[in-house]
C-alpha positions, 0 to 999 in steps of 0.5 A: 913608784916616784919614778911612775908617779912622775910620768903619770904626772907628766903624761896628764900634763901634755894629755892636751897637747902631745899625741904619742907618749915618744912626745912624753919621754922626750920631755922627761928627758929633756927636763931631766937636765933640770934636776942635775943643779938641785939637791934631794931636798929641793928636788922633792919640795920640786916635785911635791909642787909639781904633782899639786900644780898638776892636780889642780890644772886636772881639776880645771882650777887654774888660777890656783895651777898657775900659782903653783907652778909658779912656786915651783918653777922658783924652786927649780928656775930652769923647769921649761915644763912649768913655763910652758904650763903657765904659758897654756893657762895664761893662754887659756885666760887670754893673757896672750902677752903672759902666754907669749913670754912664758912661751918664748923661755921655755924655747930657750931654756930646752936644749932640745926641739919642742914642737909644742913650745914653739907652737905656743909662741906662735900661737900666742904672736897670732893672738897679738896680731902678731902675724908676721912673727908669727909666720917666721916661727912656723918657718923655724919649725919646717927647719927644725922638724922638715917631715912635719907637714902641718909647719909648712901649712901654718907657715903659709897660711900665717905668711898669706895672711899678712899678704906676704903672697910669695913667701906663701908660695914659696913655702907651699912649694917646698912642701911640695918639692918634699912630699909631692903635690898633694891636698892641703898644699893645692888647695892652698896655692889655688886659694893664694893665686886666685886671691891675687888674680893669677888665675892661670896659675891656679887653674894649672895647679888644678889641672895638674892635680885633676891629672894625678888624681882623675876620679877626684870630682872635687878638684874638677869641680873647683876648676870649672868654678875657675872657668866660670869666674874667667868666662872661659865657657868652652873650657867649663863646659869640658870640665863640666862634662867630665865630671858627669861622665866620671859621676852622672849623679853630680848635681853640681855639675848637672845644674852648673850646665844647666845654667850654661845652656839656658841661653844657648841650648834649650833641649841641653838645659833641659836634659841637664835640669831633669838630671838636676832635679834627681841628684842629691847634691843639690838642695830642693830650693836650689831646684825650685829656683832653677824651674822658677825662670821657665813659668815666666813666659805669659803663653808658653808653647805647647812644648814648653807647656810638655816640659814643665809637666814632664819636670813637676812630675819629677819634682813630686815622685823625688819629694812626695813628702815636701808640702813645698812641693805640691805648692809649687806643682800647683803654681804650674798648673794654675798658671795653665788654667788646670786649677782642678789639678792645682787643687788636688795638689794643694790637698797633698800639700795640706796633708804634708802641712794642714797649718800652714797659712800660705796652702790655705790661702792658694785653696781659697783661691782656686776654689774660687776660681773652680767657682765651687763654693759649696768646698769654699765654704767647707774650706774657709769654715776650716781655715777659720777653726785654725786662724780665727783672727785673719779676716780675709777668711770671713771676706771668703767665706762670706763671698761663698755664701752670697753665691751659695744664696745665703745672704743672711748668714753672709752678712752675720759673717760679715760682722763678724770678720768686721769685728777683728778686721785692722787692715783696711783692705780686709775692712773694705772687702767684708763691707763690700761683700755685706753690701751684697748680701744686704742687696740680695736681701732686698735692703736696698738702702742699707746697701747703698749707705754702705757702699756710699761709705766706702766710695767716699773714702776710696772713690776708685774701688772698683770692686766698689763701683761695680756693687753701687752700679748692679744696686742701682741697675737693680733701681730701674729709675737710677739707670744713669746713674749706674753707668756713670759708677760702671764706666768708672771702673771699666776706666780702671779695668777694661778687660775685667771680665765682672765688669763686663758683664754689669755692664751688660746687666745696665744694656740689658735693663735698657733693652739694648740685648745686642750691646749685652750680649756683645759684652758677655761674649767678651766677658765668656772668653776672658773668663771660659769657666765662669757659668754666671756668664752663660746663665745671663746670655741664657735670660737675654735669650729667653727675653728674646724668644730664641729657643734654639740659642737658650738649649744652647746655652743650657748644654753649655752651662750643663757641660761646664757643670760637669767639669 
């Protein structure tokens, strides 16, 4: 019953650090030397503080373990058990100078090799900074104990990082001479030739394990990052390859050629960027980035115009769930001047994400640019219930309901939005869209003073510039002075379609219907959807008597309705 006791002992002991109980037995042997030089009365007295010391390390009380297995290791001063214990808890304590010297008597007083002393004094000469010594003890033990790979990869590891480049090497290749060229010891040869910039030998270190293991798509995988790194594009590209015919799902690969061919092959890019956007490999940012280059183009080809929705198409089957997704579609569309479609794929989004700020900013948005200010008026009393202090959502809202002709509840929104309004922008705008509503209201001044207000302290608004010139515009008397207000911000804006077309409403109130109409025409193909145009050509003609031109207009405005 002693006798088990003790093994139980010793087996909880080394439950940390040794794996078999071959490694238990091998201790008790060992430490079995230790009891020859003691008496029966010592050696129970021994054993008593032992079992103690145990128990308390167990119960995780280390300071009183440490106390303990120091009693004991008086009463048997050859016990390397307890100097290895006292070394581990003082280890543990981040006493590394107590751990190391500790560690250090334990080697010397066990007659035999212990792999879990030798490692501790490495251990501890790692926590010193010791490297170095660190690393010659990890080359004692491969001497010690040479079918134990892990010593190889300690030795190398410390030796590499104290910048001892060869001796690194050389240990790495003794492993390899002894076990054969495997994992760990590639790896770490690869990671050691690149740091020294010998890149050649670390590609012929991956080339040659690629050759024995050719279905591991890892090892292609770094070889190519070689190529890239060296600019040897021809041979990245072989590699690349290889790997998606060994797997065609590789993301990696697929989006690595991708990046290769955007300048040189627009069609392979492209046929390796649908491969991308499948594959699981590759995150979902990552794949928005790479479609981010091809929306920069101003007037994209028809082709290109094909591709891009061949791609987002892709995009939404594979994250239908991604709110992100349907954003980013939406850019696409928007940038094509398909703001419906954006608009159905921002409702997805919303769907996937109704809190989400940024997706009812872009909703606002393309409502506005739909010009359908019924649903921006339902959207923006939405948004509102959700982020009752973003004033930039009463600036909507009021705008929608000036064009819906409800200018007395504009401008109570207005008010409102003035109310919590800090920026100054959002200050500027919702004085700016009250300004309207008062003129539609027929409070002439009041909108004057308003306006007044704001030009005094931003002379070059031109959002500004043009309200005081349509309420001036709408005072036959001030007619000159309205121009002096619109050239202003034309000045600014030359090809500001809103513009052009007060600049039309101030010809047109000095009879000059040529220059209005000139005007229009110009404002029409700077914004097609905009049906406030064609209602103001449609009044030039009706003040002409052209019948023919106002049915005209009427089918187009109709036409335009129905979009």
């Amino acid at each position: 019953m002693k006798e088990l006791a003790q093994i139980l002992v010793v087996i909880f002991l080394f439950g940390i650090g040794c794996k078999t109980v071959e490694n238990t037995q091998n201790i008790l042997k060992s430490q079995q030397n230790t009891f020859d030089t003691l008496n029966f009365v010592q050696r129970k007295a021994f054993d008593k503080m032992f079992y103690e010391a145990s128990k308390q390390k167990l119960l995780n009380n280390k300071k009183k373990a440490s106390t303990l297995y120091v009693e004991a290791l008086t009463l048997n001063p050859s016990c390397h058990t307890c100097m290895y214990e006292l070394s581990v808890l003082n280890y543990d304590q981040k006493n590394y100078i107590k751990a190391l010297e500790f560690a250090q008597k334990a080697v010397q007083k066990n007659t035999e090799y212990n792999p879990w002393y030798f490692s501790m004094v490495a251990n501890a000469y790692k926590n010193l900074g010791m490297l170095e010594q660190s690393a010659m003890v990890y080359f004692d033990m491969v001497a010690l104990s040479p079918n134990e790979r892990s010593n190889y990869l300690k030795s190398a590891s410390a030796y590499f990082k104290v910048k001892s480049y060869k001796k690194a090497i050389a240990m790495l290749r003794k492993m390899q001479n002894k076990f054969g060229m495997e994992h760990a010891s590639s790896m770490q040869l690869v990671k050691i030739f690149s740091t020294i910039g010998e890149s050649e030998k670390a590609i012929a270190v991956l080339e040659k394990i690629s050759n024995l293991y050719p279905s591991k798509i890892s090892y292609l995988g770094r070889l190519a990052d070689i190529y890239i790194q060296e600019k040897q594009d021809d041979q990245a590209i072989r590699i690349l390859k290889k790997i998606t015919e060994i797997d065609s799902t590789s993301g990696k690969a697929n989006f690595a050629l991708y990046m290769m061919f955007s300048d040189k092959d627009y069609q392979l890019s492209l046929k390796y960027l649908k491969r991308t956007l499948i594959c699981d490999d590759v995150s979902l940012e990552t794949k928005l980035q790479a479609l981010r280059p091809l929306l920069k183009d101003e007037m994209p080809s028809k082709q290109k115009k094909n591709d891009l929705m061949e791609l987002s198409a892709i995009l939404v089957e594979n994250y239908s769930s991604k709110a992100v997704v349907y954003f980013f579609v939406a850019d696409i569309y928007a940038m094509f001047n398909d703001y419906k479609s954006a608009r159905k794929l921002m409702g997805q989004a919303l769907k996937k994400d109704a809190v989400s700020f940024a997706i009812w900013k872009k909703i606002l948005y393309l409502n506005e640019r739909l010009y359908d200010y019924d649903q921006q008026l339902l959207d923006a009393n939405s948004a509102i219930a959700l982020f009752p202090n973003v004033a930039r959502l009463y600036h909507a809202k009021c705008k929608a309901l000036n064009e819906l002709t409800a200018y007395k509840l504009a401008k109570e929104t207005a008010e409102e939005g003035l109310q919590i309004a800090i920026d100054k922008t959002d200050k500027t705008n919702l004085m700016i869209a009250k300004g309207d509503a008062y003129r539609n209201l027929g409070e002439i001044e009041n909108a004057k003073q308003l306006l007044e207000a704001i030009l005094s302290n931003d002379p070059n608004n031109i959002y500004a510039l043009n309200m005081y010139s349509l309420i001036l515009i709408s005072q036959d008397s001030h007619l000159n002075e309205a121009e002096k207000y619109i050239d202003k911000a034309l000045v600014i804006q030359p090809q500001n379609p809103t513009l052009l077309a007060t600049k039309a409403k101030f010809w047109f109130a000095k009879n000059n219907t040529d220059e209005a109409l000139y005007l229009l025409d110009k404002a029409i193909q700077l914004d097609l959807k905009n049906v406030k145009y064609l209602i103001q050509k449609k009044l030039i003609y009706e003040f002409l008597g052209d019948e023919v031109k106002v049915n005209k207009m009427k089918l187009k405005i109709e036409n335009l309705h129905e979009e």
